[in-house]
Backbone atoms as SQL, in Angstrom:
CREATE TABLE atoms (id INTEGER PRIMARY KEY, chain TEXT, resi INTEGER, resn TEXT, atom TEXT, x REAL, y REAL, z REAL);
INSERT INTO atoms VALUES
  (1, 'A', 1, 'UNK', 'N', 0.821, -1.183, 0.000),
  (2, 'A', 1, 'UNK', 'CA', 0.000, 0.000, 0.000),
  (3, 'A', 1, 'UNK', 'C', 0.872, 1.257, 0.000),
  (4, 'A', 2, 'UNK', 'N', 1.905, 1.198, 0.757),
  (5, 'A', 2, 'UNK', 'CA', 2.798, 2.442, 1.108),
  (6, 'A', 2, 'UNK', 'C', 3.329, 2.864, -0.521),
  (7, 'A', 3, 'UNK', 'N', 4.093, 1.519, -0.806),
  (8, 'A', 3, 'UNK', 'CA', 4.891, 1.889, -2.390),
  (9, 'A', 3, 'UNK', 'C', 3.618, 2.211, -3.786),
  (10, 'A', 4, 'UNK', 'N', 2.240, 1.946, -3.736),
  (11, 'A', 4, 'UNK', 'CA', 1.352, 2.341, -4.064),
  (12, 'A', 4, 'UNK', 'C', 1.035, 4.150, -4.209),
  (13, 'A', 5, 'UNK', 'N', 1.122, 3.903, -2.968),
  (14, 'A', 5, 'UNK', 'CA', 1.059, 5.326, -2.460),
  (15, 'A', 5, 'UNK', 'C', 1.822, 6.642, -2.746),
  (16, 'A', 6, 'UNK', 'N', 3.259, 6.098, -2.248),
  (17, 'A', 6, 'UNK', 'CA', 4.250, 6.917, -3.526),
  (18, 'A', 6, 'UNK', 'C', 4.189, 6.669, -4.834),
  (19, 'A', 7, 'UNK', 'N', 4.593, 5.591, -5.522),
  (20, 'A', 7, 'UNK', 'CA', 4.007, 5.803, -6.469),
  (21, 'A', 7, 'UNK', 'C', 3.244, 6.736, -7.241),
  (22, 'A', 8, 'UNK', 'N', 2.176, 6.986, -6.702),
  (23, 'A', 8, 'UNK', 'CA', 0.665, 8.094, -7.260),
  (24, 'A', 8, 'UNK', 'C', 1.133, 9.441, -6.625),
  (25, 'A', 9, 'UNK', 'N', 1.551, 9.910, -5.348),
  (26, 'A', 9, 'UNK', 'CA', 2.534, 10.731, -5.713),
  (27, 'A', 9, 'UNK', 'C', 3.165, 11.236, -6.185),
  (28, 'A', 10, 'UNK', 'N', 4.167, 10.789, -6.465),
  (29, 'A', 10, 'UNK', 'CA', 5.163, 11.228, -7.600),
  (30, 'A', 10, 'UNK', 'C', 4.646, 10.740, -8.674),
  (31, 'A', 11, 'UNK', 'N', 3.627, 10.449, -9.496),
  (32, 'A', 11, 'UNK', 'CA', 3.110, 10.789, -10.535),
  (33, 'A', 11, 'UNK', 'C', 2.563, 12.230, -10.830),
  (34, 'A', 12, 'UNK', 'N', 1.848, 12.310, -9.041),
  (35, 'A', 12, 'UNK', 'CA', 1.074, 13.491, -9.152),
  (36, 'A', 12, 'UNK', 'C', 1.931, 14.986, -9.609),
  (37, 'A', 13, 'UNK', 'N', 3.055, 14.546, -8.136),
  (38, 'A', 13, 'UNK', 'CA', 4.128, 15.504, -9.097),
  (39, 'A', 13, 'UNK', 'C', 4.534, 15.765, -10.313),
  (40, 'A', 14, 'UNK', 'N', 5.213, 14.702, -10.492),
  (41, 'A', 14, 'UNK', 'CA', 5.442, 14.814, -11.802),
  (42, 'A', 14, 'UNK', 'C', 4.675, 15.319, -12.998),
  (43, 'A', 15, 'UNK', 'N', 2.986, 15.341, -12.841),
  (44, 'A', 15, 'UNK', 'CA', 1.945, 16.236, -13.671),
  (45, 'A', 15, 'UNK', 'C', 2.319, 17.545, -13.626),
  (46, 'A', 16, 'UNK', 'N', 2.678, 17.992, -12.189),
  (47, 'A', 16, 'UNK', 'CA', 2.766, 19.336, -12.314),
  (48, 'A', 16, 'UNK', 'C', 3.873, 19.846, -12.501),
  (49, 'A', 17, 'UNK', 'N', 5.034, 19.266, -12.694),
  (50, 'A', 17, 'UNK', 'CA', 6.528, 19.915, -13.176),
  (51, 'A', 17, 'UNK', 'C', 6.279, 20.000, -14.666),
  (52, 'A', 18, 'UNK', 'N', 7.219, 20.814, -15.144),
  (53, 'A', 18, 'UNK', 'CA', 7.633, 20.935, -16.392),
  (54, 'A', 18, 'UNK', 'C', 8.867, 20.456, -16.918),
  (55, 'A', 19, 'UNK', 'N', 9.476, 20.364, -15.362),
  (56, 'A', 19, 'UNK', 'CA', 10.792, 19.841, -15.805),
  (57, 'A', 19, 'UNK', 'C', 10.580, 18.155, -16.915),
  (58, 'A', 20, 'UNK', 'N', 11.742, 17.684, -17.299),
  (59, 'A', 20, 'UNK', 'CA', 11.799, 16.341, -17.570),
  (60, 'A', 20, 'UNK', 'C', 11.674, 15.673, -16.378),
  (61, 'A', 21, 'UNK', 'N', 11.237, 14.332, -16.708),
  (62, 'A', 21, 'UNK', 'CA', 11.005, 13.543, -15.631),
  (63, 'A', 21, 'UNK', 'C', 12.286, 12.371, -15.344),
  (64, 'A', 22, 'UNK', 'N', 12.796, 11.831, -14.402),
  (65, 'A', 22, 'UNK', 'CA', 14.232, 11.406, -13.882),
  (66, 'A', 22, 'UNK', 'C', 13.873, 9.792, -14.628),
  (67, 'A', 23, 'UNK', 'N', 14.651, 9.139, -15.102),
  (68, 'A', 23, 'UNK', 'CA', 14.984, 8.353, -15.667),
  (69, 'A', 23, 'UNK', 'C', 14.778, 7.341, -14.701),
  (70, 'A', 24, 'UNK', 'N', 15.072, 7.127, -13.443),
  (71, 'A', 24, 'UNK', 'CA', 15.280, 6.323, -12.079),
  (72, 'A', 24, 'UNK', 'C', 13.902, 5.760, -12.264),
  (73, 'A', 25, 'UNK', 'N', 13.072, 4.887, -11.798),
  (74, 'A', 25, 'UNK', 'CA', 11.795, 4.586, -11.731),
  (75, 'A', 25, 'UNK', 'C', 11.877, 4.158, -10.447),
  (76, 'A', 26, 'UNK', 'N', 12.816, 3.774, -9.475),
  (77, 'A', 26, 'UNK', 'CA', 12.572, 3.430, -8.179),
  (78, 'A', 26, 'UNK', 'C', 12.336, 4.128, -7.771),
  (79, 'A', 27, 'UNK', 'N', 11.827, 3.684, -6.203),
  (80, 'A', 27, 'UNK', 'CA', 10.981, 4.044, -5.177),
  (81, 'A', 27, 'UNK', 'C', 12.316, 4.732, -3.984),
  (82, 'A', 28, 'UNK', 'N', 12.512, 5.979, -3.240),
  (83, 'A', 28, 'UNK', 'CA', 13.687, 5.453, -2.348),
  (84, 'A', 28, 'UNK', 'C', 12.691, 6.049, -1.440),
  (85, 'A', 29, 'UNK', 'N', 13.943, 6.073, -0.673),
  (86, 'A', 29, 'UNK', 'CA', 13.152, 5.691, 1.046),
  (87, 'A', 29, 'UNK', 'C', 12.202, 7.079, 1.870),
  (88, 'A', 30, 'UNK', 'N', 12.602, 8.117, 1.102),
  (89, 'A', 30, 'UNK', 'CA', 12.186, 9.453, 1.618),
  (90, 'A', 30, 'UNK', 'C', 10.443, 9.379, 0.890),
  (91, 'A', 31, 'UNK', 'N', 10.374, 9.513, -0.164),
  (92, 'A', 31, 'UNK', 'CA', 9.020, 9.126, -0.850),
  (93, 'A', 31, 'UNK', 'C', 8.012, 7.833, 0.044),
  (94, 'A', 32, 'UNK', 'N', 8.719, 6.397, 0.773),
  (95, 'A', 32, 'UNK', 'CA', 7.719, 5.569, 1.405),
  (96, 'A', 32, 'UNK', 'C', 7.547, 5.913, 2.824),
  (97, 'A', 33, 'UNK', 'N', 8.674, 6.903, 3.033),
  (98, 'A', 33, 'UNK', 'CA', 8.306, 7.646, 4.616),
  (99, 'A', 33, 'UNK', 'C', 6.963, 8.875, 4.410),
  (100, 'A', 34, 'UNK', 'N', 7.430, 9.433, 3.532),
  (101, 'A', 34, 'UNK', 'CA', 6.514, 10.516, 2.945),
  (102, 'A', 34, 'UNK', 'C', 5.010, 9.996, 2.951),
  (103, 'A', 35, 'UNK', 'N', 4.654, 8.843, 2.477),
  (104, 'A', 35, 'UNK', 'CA', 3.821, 7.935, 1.524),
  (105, 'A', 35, 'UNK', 'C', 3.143, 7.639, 3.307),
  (106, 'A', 36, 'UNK', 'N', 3.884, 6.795, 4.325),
  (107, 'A', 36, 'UNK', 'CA', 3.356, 6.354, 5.532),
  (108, 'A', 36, 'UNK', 'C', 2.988, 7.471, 6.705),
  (109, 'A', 37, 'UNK', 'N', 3.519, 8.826, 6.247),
  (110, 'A', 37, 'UNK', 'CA', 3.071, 10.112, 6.917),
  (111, 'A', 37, 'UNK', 'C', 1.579, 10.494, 6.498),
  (112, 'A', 38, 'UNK', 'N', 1.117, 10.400, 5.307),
  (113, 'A', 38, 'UNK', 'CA', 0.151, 10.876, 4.335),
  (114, 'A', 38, 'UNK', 'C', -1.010, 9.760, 5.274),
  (115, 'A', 39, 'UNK', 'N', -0.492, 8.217, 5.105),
  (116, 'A', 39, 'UNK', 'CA', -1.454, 7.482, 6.199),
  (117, 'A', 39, 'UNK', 'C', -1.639, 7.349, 7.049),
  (118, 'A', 40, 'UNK', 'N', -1.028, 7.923, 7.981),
  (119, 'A', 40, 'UNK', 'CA', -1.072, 7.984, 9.420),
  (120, 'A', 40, 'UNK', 'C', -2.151, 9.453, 9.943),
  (121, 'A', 41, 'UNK', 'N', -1.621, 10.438, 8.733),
  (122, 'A', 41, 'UNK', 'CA', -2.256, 11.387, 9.380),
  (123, 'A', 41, 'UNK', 'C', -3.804, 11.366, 8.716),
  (124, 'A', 42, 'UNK', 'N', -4.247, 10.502, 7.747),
  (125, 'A', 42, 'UNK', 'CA', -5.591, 10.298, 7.317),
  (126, 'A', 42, 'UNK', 'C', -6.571, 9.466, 8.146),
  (127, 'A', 43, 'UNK', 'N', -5.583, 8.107, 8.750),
  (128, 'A', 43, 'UNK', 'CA', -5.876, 7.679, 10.210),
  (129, 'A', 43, 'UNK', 'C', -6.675, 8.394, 11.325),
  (130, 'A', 44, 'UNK', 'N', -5.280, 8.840, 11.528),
  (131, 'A', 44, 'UNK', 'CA', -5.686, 9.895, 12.412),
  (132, 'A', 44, 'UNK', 'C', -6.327, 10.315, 12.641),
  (133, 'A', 45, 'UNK', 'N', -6.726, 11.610, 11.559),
  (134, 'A', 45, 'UNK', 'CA', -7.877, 12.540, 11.911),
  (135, 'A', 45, 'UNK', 'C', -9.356, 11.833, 11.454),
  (136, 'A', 46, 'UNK', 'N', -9.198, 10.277, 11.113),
  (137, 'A', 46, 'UNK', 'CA', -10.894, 10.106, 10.619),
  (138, 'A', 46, 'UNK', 'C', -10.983, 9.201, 12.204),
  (139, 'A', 47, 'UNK', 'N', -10.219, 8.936, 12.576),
  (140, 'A', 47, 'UNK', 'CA', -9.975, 7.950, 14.482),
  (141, 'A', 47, 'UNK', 'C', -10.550, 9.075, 15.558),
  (142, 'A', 48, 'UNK', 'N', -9.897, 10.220, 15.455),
  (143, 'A', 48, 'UNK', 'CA', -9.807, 11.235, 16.074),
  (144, 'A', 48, 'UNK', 'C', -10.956, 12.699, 15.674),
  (145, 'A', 49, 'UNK', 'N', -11.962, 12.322, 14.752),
  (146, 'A', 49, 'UNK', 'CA', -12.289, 13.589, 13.945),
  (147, 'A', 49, 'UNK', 'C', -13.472, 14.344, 15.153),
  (148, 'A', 50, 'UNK', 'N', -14.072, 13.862, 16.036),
  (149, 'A', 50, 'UNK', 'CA', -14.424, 14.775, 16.544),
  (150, 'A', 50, 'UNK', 'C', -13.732, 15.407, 17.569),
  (151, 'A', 51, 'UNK', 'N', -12.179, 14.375, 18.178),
  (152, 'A', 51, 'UNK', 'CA', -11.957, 15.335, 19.301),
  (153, 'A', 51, 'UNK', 'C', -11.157, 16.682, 18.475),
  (154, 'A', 52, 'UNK', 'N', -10.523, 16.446, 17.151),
  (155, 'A', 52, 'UNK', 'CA', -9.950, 17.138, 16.581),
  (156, 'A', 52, 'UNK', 'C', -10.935, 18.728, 15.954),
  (157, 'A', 53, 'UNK', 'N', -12.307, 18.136, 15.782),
  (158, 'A', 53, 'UNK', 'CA', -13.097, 19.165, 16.145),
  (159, 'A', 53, 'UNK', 'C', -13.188, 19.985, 17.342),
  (160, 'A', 54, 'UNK', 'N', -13.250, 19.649, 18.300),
  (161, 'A', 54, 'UNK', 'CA', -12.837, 19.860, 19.526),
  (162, 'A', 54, 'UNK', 'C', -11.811, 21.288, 19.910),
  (163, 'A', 55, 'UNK', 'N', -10.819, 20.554, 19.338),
  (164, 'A', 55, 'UNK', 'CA', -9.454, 21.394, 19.112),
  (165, 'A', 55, 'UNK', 'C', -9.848, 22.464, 18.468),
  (166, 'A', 56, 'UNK', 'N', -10.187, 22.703, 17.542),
  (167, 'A', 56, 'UNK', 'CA', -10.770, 23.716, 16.290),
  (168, 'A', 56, 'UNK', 'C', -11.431, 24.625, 17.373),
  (169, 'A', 57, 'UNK', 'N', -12.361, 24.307, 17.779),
  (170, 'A', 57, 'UNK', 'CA', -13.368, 25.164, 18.472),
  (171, 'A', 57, 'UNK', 'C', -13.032, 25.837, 19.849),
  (172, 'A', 58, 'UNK', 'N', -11.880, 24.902, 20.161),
  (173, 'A', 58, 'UNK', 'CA', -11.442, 25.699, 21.420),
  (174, 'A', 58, 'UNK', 'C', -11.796, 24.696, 22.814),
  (175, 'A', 59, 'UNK', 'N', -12.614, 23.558, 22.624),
  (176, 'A', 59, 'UNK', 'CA', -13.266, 23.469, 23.706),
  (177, 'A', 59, 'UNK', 'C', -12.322, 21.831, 23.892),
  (178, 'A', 60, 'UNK', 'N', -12.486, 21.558, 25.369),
  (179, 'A', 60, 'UNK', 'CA', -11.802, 19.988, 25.498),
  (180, 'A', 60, 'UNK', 'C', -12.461, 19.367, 26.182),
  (181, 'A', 61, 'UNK', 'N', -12.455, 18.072, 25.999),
  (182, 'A', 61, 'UNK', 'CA', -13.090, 16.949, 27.316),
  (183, 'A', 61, 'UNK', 'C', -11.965, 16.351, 27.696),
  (184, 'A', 62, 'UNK', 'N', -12.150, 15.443, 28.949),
  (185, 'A', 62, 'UNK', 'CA', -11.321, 14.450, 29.309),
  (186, 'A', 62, 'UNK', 'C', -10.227, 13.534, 28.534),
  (187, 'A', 63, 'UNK', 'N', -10.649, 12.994, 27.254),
  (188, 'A', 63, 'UNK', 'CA', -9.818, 12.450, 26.544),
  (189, 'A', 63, 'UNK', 'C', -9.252, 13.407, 25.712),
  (190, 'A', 64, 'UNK', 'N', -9.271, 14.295, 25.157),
  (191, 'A', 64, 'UNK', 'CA', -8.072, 15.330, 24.517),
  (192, 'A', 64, 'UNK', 'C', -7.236, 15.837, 25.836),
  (193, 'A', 65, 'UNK', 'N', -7.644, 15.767, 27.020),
  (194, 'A', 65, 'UNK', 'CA', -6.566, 16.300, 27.723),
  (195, 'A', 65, 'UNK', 'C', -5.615, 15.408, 28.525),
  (196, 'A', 66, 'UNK', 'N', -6.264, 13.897, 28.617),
  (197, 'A', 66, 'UNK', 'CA', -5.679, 12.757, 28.962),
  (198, 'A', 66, 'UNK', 'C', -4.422, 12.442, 27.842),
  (199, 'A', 67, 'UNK', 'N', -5.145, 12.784, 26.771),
  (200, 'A', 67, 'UNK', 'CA', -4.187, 12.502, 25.277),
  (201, 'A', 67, 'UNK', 'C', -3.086, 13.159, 25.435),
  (202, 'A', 68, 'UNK', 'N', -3.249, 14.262, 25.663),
  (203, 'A', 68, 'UNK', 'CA', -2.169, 15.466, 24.882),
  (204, 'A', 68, 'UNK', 'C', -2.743, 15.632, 23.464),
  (205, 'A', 69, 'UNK', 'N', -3.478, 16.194, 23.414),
  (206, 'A', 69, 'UNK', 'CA', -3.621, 15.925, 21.770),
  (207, 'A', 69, 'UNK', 'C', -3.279, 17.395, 21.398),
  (208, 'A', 70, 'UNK', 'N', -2.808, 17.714, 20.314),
  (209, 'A', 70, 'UNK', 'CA', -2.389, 18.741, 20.015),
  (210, 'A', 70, 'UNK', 'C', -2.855, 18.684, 17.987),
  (211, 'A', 71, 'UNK', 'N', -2.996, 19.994, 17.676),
  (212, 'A', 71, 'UNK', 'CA', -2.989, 20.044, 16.485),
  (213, 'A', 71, 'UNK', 'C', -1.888, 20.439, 15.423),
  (214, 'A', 72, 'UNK', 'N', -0.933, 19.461, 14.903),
  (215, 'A', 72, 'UNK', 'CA', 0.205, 20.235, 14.201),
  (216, 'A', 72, 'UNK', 'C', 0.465, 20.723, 12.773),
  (217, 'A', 73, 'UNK', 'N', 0.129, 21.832, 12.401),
  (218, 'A', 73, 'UNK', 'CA', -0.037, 22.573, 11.302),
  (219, 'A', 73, 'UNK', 'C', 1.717, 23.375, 10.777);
């Protein structure tokens, strides 16, 4: 799923450059870290989406403050 993931990525990029595109077709390691950041934080906030509402609005309950939950932008 991860190498999937980059993958379509760097396609996506690659739509929007003008440059030429790199000859390499592998995958390296910064792109499947990149790729497992993108899923974690989609995780995340659909696991988390109302306390993360929460956050937004200002207001907390017990489990955002048990958490630590923080919003990082």
């Amino acid at each position: 799923m991860l190498c999937v993931t980059a993958i379509v990525l760097r396609f996506t990029r690659n739509l929007k450059k003008k440059e030429t595109r790199p000859k390499n077709l592998g995958l390296i390691a910064n792109k499947l870290i990149e790729a497992k950041k993108l899923w974690i934080t989609c995780i995340q906030s659909s696991v988390f989406e109302n306390e993360i509402q929460q956050l937004v609005n200002g207001s907390t309950n017990p489990m955002v403050k048990q958490l630590g939950l923080f919003i990082n932008r």
